[in-house]
TORROZA-316022 format. One record per residue (C-alpha): x, y, z. Coordinates in pm, whole numbers. Layout:
% TORROZA-316022
c1 c2 c3
X Y Z
...
% end
This chain:
% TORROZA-316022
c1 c2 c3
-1759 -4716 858
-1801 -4320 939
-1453 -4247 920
-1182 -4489 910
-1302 -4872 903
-1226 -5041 1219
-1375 -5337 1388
-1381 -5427 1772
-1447 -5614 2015
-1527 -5531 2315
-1377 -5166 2249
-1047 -5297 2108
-982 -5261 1739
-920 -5604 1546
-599 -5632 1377
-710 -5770 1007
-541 -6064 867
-464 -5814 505
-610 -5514 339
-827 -5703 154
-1006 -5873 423
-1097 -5489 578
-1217 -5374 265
-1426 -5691 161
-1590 -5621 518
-1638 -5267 457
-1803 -5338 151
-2032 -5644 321
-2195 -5389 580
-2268 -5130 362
-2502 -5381 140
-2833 -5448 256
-2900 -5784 429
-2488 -5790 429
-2469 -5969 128
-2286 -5931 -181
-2217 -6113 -514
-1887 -6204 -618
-1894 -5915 -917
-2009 -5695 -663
-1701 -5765 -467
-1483 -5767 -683
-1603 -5403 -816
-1465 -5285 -500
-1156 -5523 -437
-1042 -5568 -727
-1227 -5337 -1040
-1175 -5416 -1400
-1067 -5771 -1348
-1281 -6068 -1353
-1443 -6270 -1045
-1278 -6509 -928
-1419 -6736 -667
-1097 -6887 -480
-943 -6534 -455
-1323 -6434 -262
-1318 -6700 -58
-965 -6651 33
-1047 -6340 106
-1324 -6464 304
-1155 -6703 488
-927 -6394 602
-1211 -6196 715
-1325 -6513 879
-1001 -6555 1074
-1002 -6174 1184
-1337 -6181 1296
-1455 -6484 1404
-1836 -6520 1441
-1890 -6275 1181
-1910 -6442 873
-2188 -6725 712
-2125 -6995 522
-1996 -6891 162
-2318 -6947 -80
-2248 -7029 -424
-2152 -6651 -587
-2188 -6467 -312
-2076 -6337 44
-2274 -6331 363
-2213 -6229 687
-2374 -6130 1043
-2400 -5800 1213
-2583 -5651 1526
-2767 -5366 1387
-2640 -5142 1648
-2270 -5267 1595
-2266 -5020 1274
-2210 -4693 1325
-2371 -4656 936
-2682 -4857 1070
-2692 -4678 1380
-2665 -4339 1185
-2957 -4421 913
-3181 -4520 1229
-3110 -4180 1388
-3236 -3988 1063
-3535 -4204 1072
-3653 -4154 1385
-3581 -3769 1308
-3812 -3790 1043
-4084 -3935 1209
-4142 -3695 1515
-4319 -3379 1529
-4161 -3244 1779
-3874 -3025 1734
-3649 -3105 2056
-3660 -3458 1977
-3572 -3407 1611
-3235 -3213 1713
-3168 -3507 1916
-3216 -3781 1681
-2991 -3561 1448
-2721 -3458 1690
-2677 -3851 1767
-2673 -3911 1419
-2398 -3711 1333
-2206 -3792 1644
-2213 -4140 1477
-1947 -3965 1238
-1501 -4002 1299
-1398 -3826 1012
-1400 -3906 612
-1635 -4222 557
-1429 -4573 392
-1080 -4357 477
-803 -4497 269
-970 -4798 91
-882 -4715 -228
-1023 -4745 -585
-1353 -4616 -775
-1602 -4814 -623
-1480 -4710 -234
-1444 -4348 -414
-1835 -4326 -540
-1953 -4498 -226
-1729 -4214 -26
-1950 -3956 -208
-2281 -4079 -146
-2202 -4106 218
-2042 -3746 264
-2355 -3644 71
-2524 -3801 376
-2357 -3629 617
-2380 -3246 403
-2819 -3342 399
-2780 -3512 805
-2550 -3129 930
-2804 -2944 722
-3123 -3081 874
-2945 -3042 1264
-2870 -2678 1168
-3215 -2608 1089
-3325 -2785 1376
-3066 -2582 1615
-3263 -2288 1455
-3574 -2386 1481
-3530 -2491 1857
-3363 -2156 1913
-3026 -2238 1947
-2851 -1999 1730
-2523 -2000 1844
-2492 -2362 1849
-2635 -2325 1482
-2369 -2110 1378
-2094 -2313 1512
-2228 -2639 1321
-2269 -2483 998
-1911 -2257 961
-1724 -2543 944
-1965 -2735 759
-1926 -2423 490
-1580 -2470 514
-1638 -2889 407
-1853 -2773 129
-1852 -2417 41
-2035 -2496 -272
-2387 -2506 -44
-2625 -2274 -128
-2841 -2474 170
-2580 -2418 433
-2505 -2091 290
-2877 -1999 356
-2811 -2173 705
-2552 -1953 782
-2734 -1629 681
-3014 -1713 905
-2813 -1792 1181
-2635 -1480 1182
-2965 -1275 1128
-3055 -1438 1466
-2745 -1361 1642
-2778 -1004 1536
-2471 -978 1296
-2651 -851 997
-2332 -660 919
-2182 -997 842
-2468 -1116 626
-2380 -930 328
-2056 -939 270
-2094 -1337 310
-2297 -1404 24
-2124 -1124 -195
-1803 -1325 -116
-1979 -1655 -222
-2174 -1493 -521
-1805 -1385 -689
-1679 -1779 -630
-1964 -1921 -721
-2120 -1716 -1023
-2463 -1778 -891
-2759 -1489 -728
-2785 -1490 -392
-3019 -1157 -355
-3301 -1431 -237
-3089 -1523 81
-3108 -1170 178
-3465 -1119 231
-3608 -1188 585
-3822 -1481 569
-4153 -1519 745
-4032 -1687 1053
-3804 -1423 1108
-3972 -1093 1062
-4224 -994 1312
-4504 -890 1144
-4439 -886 812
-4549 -586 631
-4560 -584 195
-4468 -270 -35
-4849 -217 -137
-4973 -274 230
-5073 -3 443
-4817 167 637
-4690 102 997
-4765 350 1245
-4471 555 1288
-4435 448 1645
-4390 72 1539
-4099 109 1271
-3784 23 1315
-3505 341 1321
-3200 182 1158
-2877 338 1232
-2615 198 1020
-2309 454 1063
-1966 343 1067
-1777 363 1354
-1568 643 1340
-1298 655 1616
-1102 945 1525
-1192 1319 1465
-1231 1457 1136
-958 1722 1015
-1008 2033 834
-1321 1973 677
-1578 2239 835
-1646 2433 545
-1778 2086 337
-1932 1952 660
-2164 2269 636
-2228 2213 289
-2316 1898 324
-2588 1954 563
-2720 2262 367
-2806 1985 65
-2961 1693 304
-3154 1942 467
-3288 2086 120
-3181 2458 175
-3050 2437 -215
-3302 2620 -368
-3342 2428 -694
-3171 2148 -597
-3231 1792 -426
-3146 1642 -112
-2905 1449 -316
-2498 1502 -238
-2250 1355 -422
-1935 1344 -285
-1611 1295 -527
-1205 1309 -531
-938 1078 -558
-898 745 -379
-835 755 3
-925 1145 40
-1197 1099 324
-1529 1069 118
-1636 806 355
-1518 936 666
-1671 1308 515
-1993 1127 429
-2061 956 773
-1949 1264 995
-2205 1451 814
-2462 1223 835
-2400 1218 1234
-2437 1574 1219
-2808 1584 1057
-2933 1263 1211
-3198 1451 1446
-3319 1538 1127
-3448 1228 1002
-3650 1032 1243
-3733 727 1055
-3365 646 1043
-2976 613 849
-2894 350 630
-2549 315 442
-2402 60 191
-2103 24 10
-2167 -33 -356
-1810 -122 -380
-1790 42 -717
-1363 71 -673
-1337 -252 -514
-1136 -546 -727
-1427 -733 -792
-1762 -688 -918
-1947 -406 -727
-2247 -498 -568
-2561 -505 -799
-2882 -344 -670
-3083 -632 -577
-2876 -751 -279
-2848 -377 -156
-3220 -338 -176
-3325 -632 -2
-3082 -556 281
-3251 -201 306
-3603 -345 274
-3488 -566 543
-3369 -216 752
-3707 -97 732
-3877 -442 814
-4070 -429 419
-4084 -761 270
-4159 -717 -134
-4485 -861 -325
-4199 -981 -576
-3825 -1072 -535
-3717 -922 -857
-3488 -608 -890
-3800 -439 -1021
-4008 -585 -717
-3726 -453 -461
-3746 -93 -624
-4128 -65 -609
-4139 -179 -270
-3826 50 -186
-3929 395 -310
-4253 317 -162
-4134 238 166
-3939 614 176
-4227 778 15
-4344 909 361
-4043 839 556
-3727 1068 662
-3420 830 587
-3081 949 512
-2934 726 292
-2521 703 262
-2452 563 -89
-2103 458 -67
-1826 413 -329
-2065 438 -632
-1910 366 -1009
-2140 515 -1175
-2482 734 -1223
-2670 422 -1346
-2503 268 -1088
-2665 452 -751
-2939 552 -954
-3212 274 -850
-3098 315 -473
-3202 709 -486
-3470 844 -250
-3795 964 -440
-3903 1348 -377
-3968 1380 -17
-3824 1389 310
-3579 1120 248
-3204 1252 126
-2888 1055 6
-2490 1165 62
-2334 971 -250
-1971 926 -267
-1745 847 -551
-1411 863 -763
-1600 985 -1075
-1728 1312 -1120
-2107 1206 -1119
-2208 1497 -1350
-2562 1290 -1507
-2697 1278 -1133
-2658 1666 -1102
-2798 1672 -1428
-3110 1464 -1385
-3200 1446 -999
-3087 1798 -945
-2832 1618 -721
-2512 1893 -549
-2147 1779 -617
-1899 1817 -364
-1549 1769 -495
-1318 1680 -197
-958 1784 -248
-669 1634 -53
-556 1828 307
-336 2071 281
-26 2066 465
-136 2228 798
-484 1997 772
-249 1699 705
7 1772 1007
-267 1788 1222
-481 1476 1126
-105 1281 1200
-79 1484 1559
-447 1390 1604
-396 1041 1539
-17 1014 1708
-62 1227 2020
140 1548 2169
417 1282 2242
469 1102 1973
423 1397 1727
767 1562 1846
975 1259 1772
777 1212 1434
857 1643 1340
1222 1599 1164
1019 1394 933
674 1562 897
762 1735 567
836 1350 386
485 1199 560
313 1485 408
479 1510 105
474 1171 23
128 1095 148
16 1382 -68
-233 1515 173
-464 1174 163
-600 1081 528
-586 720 425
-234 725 342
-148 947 647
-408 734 862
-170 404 797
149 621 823
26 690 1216
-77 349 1269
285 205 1182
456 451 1389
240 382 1668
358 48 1617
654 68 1551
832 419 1640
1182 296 1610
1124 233 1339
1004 601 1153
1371 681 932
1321 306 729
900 355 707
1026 700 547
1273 588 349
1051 339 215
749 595 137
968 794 -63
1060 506 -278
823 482 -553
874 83 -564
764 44 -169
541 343 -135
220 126 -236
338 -167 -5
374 128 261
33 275 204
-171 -33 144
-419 -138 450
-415 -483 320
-811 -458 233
-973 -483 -103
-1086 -144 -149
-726 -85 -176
-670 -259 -513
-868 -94 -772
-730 -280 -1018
-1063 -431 -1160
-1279 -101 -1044
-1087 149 -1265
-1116 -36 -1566
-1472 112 -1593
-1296 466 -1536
-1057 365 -1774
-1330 238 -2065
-1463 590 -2046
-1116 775 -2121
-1114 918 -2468
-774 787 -2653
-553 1104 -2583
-640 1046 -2241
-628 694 -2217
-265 709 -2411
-148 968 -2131
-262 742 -1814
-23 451 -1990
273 678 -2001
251 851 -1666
286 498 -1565
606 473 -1740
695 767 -1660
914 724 -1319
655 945 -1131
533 1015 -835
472 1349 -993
537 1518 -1339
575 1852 -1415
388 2050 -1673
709 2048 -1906
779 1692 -1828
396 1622 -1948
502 1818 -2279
823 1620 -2330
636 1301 -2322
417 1393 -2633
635 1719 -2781
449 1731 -3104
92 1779 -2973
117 2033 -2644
-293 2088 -2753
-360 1742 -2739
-179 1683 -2358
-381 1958 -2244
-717 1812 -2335
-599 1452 -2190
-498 1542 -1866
-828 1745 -1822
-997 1446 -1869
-778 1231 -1621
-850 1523 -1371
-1211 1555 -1457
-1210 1128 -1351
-1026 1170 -1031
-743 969 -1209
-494 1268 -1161
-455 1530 -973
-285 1831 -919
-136 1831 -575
60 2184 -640
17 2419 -933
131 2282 -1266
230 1927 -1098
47 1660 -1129
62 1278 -971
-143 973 -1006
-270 806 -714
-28 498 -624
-324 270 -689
-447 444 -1024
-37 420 -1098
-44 6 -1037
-356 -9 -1265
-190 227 -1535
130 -4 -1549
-81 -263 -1611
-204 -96 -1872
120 24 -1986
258 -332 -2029
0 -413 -2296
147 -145 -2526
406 -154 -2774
765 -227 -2612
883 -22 -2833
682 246 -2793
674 221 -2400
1093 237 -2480
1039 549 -2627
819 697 -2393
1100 619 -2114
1368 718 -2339
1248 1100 -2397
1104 1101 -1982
1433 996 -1875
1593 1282 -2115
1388 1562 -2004
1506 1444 -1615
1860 1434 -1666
1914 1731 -1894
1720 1965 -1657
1910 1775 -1348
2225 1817 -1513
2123 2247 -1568
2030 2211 -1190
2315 2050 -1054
2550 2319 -1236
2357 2559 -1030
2490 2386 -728
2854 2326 -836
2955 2523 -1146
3301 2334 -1141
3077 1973 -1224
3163 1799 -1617
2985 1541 -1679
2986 1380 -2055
2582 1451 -2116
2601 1658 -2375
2357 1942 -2540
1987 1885 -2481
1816 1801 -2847
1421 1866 -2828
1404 1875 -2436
1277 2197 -2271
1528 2258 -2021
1496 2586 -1705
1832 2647 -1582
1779 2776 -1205
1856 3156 -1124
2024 3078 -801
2161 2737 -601
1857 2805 -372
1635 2729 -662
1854 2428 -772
1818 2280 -446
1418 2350 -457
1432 2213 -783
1582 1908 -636
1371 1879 -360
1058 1895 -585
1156 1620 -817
1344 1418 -562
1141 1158 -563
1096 1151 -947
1452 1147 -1006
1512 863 -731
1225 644 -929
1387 749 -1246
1713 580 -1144
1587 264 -1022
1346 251 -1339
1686 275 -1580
1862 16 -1378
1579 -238 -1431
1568 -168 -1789
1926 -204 -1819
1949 183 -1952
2334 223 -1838
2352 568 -1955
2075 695 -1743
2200 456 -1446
2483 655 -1423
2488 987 -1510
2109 1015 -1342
2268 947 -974
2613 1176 -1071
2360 1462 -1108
2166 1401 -783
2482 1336 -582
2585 1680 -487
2172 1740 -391
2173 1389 -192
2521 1534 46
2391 1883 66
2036 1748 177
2172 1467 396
2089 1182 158
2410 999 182
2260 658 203
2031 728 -100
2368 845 -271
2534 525 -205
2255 287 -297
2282 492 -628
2634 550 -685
2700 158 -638
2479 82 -930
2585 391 -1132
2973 238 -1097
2890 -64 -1272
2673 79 -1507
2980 340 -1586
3246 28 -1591
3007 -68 -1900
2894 242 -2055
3176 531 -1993
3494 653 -2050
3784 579 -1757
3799 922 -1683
3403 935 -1592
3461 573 -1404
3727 760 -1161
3482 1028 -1094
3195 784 -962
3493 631 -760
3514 1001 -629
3167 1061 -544
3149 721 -373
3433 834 -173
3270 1159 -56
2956 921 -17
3104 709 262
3312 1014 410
2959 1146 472
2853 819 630
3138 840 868
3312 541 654
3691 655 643
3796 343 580
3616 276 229
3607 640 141
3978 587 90
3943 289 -79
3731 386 -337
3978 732 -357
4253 537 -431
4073 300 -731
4037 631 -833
4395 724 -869
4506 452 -1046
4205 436 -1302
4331 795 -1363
4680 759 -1329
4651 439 -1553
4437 616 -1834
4737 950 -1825
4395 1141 -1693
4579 1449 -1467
4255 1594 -1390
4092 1286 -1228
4453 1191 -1024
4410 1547 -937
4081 1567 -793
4138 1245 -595
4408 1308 -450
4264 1638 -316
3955 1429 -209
4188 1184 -73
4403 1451 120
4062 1591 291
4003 1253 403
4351 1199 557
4327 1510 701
4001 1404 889
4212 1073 977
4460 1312 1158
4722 1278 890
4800 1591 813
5125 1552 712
5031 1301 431
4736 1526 359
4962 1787 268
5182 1604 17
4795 1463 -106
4670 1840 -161
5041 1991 -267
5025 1738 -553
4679 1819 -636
4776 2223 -699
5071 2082 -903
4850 1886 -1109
4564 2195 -1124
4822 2447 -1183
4952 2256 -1508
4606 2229 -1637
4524 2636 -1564
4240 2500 -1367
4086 2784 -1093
3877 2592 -903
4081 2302 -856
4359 2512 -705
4126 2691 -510
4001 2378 -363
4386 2270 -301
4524 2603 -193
4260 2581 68
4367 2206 175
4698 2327 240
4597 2590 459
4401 2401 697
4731 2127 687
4929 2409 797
4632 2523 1020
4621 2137 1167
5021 2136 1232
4997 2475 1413
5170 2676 1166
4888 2933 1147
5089 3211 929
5147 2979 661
4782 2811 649
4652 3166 632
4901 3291 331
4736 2953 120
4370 3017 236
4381 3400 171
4533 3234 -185
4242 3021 -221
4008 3281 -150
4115 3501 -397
4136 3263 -684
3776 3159 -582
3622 3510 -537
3658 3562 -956
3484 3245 -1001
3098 3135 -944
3228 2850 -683
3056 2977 -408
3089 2634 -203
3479 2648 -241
3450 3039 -130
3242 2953 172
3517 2668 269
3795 2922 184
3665 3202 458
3532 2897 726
3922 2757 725
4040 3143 750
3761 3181 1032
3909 2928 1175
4301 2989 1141
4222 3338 1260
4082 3204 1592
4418 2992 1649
4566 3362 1593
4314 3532 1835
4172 3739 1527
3824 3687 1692
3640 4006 1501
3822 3916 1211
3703 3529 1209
3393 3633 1308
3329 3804 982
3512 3545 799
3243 3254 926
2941 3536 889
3040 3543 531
3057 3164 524
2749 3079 708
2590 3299 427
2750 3154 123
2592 2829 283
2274 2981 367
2246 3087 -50
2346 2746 -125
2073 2569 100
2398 2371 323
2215 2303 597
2449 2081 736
2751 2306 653
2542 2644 778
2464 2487 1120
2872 2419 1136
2977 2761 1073
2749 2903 1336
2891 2696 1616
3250 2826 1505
3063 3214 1481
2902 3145 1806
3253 3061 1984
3446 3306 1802
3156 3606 1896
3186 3511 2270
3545 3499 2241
3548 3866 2103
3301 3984 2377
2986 3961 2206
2794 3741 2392
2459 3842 2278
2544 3762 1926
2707 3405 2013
2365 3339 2161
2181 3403 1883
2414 3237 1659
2409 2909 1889
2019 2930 1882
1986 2944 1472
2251 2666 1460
1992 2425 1709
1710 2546 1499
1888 2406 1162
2016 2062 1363
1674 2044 1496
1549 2084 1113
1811 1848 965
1637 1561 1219
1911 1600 1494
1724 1447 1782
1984 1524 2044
2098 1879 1941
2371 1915 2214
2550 1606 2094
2572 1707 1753
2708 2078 1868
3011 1879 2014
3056 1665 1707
3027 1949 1470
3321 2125 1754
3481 1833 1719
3501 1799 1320
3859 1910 1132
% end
């Protein structure tokens, strides 16, 4: 009956003439005497109908067949039949409990219960169906729940703990709703010495269930040795316990000396006017924790009677932990059971028990004053290191408490928390990509703690986890241990509740805002009629530990803090969220656009003047490509944030601004991801003309990715969108492009009709720079047929037309091919110059790429000309730059940058 119903004899299971017959036997054993009226059977066999005696006795007459001997003779309205007692496992089981009950002695009741339950295959009446089976199901699985709870306690009592422990999880797991086994559990564990485990059980259970469980937590009477209460006298000092309840700390702590020191000044009370209270604040994932518990190891001589930490889990997603469960577990600690088990009853007894003890308490993760306030030390020799996200001015205020505002690491503190936590080895490999771990983990040991643990992992894997941490969409998923104090979502709502509305408003748009950072004049674009009132707001974020400003005048939200202010953000307005995006996305591309100018003065694109946008046009292409680096991840969030809005004007003039930033910096796979969706977003939103151009830049895309093949492709779409449209200048600039490319193909010849029809085309429409650019294509044709006198007559051409413009990346091209050409002529001190002035042009520009080629050429063309000193030291800054631009072998790439047309 215990689990499936079978019946056998002699061990072998009885096949039952029908369904019926097995359940009108099931239902005959469970009855007293093993008798049954007709409506009682037909409850179960066949409910809601009425009795009928020839379908029972049919029935019976079945069961009589399957089991022969079993069944009496049918009395008039009812069924009988015979049973061994001991031939029912339900029997045998009620006979087990019995004799449980009536012993005294505690070894025999665990073994009257452990036979008992072993009476038990799995789910009671399994598969007889209908309401009757279904109620009688419940009232025996009810049996079993009272049966496993009575052989726990019994397990307990007889000190059998582990055993205990084993019965009761999956007993939990059966019926999680048990505040008896949950009590079980708790008890066990206490035993087995996990009380680490205890707490986070029943908070766990307590947010499922909606009901206390701060009762639970108290040590009972059978399991504290000598039991002391709050108004008895106190233990001798020799006979207390000395909790120490410090997290396990496996690494060493980085760059934090000077608040170590400061720390240990307040604990120690050498504040004059102030209390051994600390409070500890900054943003999420800064090292409060890891700050708090180093210090407390530090002082811990210094307080004999012990260290005792909780997390009040005032950031966590749930509910943080009220005081009553966090005093009992301290009261606990000290082995102090309270007169009362009220919250008021747990703080007598508490501030009591520390009145003449010297316990450093670690408050951690507090939401509020009011919220750590009740777990406080009285005046004494007791202290408390509080940490939180909020500046916790009221405790300064009223217990005279210090505030320690913890700031993220600065680079050099950040570089060497990831050497500490990668090792010597694995530190080189990571260093072509130290500056994006930094950057992007914005000096938070949390984010740069998980950073080191998936390298360790996974090394070969370092160029995609970078990639994805400078994506604003996979940054969180990057940076995210998994863990609930990770997802603040439900903790910062009490931040958020406090925010005046300026402040509150601002939160909402950074989130829409494409982030990670914003400038100061991006903050001012995003409310440009009330600079006073953006001020005032993002002092309060900052003042909350909801912002903050990594660099001067930039400020970023926390990736969390950013998933909770979208949230947020997607309650507003639409239209007013559209609007919010509209003039963010404005201020980005205008000043991109001024930026991008700086870098290539030759660029048109159809953006037009900037109306009520605050735009800084850079002094220099050094500053444009700072500029670029700065907002690089701003501008690559902005782009994917107009794509999923379905903004095609932003989708494709956004990327067209970055893409001469992306090849400069080595971004060609971030310019490709972008370009793609900027060409379909131009196919719908622009003119022909400004379709052929993406098709260029998606050419000089894949020629950067070593992709000939589609570079061409896409060159040629280009011509005939031009050519098809009667747009000169477009068929003109790809067939340039298009003649570099064939050139790098080794088709020189076909390069030079590609580039001689380009300075046709240029010529006709008086434009300089384009014939610069084509003048110089022709030279390096000639130059790549041999016929050095003519490439140098075009490429002295070029240069001049270039010098009287601002092109300074077509001049540096213009004296590199010269360089070059006069090397094929022996000219050595003459190229030499040529590629010094080159490399320099590129060095203005920020060309890394193009810098470390020219100094291989000056190197070769210095020890050509006898000046082997010089080639040395130009072959050493060109390993430096490969070495910077993530080369890992920097030999290899000084033959492929020899071997490059």
């Amino acid at each position: 009956m215990l689990g499936p119903v079978v019946a056998l004899q002699e061990g072998v299971p009885i096949r039952m003439k029908s369904v019926k017959a097995c359940e009108l036997l099931a239902v005959l054993l469970l009855a007293p005497g093993h008798r049954v009226s007709h409506a009682g059977i037909t409850r179960y066999l066949w409910p809601n109908e009425e009795p009928n005696a020839n379908r029972i006795r049919q029935c019976f007459h079945q069961l009589r067949q399957s089991v022969p001997g079993i069944a009496e003779r049918n009395e008039r309205g009812f069924c009988r039949i015979r049973a061994a007692p001991h031939s029912v496992d339900y029997v045998r089981f009620r006979e087990s409990q019995r004799a449980a009950n009536a012993t005294d002695s505690r070894s025999v009741r665990l073994r009257a219960l452990r036979s008992a339950l072993d009476e038990w295959r799995g789910t009671p009446l399994d598969e007889l169906p209908g309401e009757g089976f279904e109620q009688k199901r419940a009232e025996l699985v009810a049996e079993l729940h009272d049966a496993t709870a009575a052989c726990t306690l019994a397990e307990l009592e007889c000190g059998q703990a582990r055993a205990a422990l084993d019965r009761v999880d999956p007993a939990l797991a059966r019926w999680p709703e048990s505040e008896t086994l949950l009590g079980l559990k708790v008890r066990a564990l206490r035993t087995l010495g996990r009380q680490d485990q205890i707490e986070a059980l029943l908070a766990r259970w307590q947010r499922r269930f909606g009901r206390p469980t701060v009762h639970l937590l108290l040590v009972g009477e059978e399991d504290m040795a000598g039991p002391a209460t709050a108004d008895a006298s106190p233990a001798p000092a020799s006979a207390r316990p000395r909790p120490r309840q410090l997290p396990q700390q496996s690494v060493d702590l980085v760059g934090r000396q000077p608040q170590l020191d400061q720390l240990a000044e307040i604990v120690l009370g050498r504040t004059a006017g102030r209390s051994r209270i600390a409070v500890i604040t900054g943003m999420p994932g800064v090292g409060k924790t890891f700050l708090a518990v180093r210090a407390a190891a530090g002082v811990e001589r210094n307080f004999p009677d012990g260290i005792l930490y909780a997390d009040l889990g005032g950031f966590s997603p749930g509910k943080p932990e009220d005081h009553g469960p966090v005093l009992a577990t301290f009261l606990n600690d000290l082995r102090v059971r309270p007169v009362a088990s009220t919250v008021d009853g747990l703080v007598a007894a508490y501030r009591t028990a520390l009145a003449d003890r010297a316990v450093l308490l670690i408050l951690d993760n507090a939401r509020d004053e009011d919220h750590v306030r009740p777990l406080l030390p009285p005046a004494g020799a007791s202290a408390a290191l509080v940490t939180s996200r909020r500046q916790l001015y009221g405790l300064a205020i009223r217990e005279s408490a210090e505030i320690v505002d913890l700031a993220p690491l600065d680079r050099q503190d950040a570089v060497s928390l990831l050497r500490g936590r990668l090792g010597e080895a694995r530190m080189g490999a990571v260093l072509p990509f130290v500056g994006d771990l930094v950057e992007h983990c914005a000096g938070v040991p949390l984010a740069l703690g998980i950073m080191a643990a998936r390298i360790m992992q996974r090394p070969g894997a370092l160029a995609g986890m970078v990639r994805d941490l400078r994506q604003d969409s996979t940054r969180l998923r990057s940076l995210d241990l998994g863990s609930e104090n990770l997802s603040v979502r439900l903790s910062l709502e009490a931040s958020h509740r406090l925010l005046r509305a300026p402040a509150a408003r601002l939160l909402w748009q950074l989130a829409v805002h494409p982030g990670p950072t914003v400038s100061w004049a991006a903050l001012r674009a995003l409310e440009p009629d009330d600079a006073m009132g953006v001020i005032d707001a993002i002092d309060d974020l900052m003042r909350m530990s909801l912002v903050t400003e990594p660099v001067f005048e930039r400020y970023s939200l926390h990736d969390l803090v950013r998933v909770y202010a979208g949230e947020t953000a997607a309650r507003q307005d639409e239209s007013e969220r559209a609007s919010v995006m509209e003039r963010a996305l404005s201020f980005l591309l205008h000043n991109a656009w001024a930026n991008d100018r700086g870098l290539d003065p030759g660029r048109r694109l159809p953006i037009g003047e900037p109306e009520g946008v605050e735009v800084a046009s850079p002094a220099s292409a050094a500053d444009a490509m700072s500029w670029f680096e700065t907002e690089y991840s701003t501008l690559t969030a902005a782009v994917r944030c107009a794509g999923e809005h379905g903004l095609d004007r932003y989708t494709w003039l956004l990327p067209m601004t970055l893409v001469t930033f992306q090849w400069r910096s080595g971004r060609h796979l971030d310019a490709l991801d972008h370009l793609t969706c900027a060409l379909a977003a131009a196919e719908r939103e622009a003119a022909p003309a400004d379709v052929a151009m993406v098709h260029r830049m998606l050419a000089g895309t894949h020629r950067g990715l070593g992709n000939l093949t589609q570079a061409m492709r896409e060159l040629r779409s280009a011509v005939r969108v031009s050519e098809k449209n009667a747009d000169i200048q477009g068929a003109a600039l790809a067939r340039h492009i298009l003649g570099v490319l064939l050139r790098e193909s080794g088709a020189s010849d076909e390069a030079l009709m590609q580039f001689t029809a380009a300075l046709s085309a240029f010529e006709r429409l008086g434009d300089p720079l384009g014939q610069g650019a084509a003048l110089n294509g022709i030279g390096s044709g000639h130059y790549d047929l041999g016929r050095y006198d003519e490439g140098l007559e075009h490429c002295l051409r070029s240069l001049v037309l270039l010098e009287g413009t601002d092109d300074l990346n077509g001049r540096a091209h213009a004296l590199f091919s010269l360089g070059r050409i006069r090397v094929a002529r022996g000219e050595h001190d003459a190229a030499a110059s040529d590629f010094e002035r080159a490399r320099r042009l590129y060095r203005s520009l920020a060309y890394g790429s193009r810098e470390a080629r020219t100094l291989v050429h000056l190197a070769e063309a210095l020890r050509d000309a006898g000046r082997d000193q010089e080639a040395g030291e130009a072959m050493e800054r060109a390993h430096v730059l490969l070495e910077g631009l993530g080369e890992r072998d920097v030999d290899a790439a000084v033959g492929r940058l020899r071997c490059l047309p």
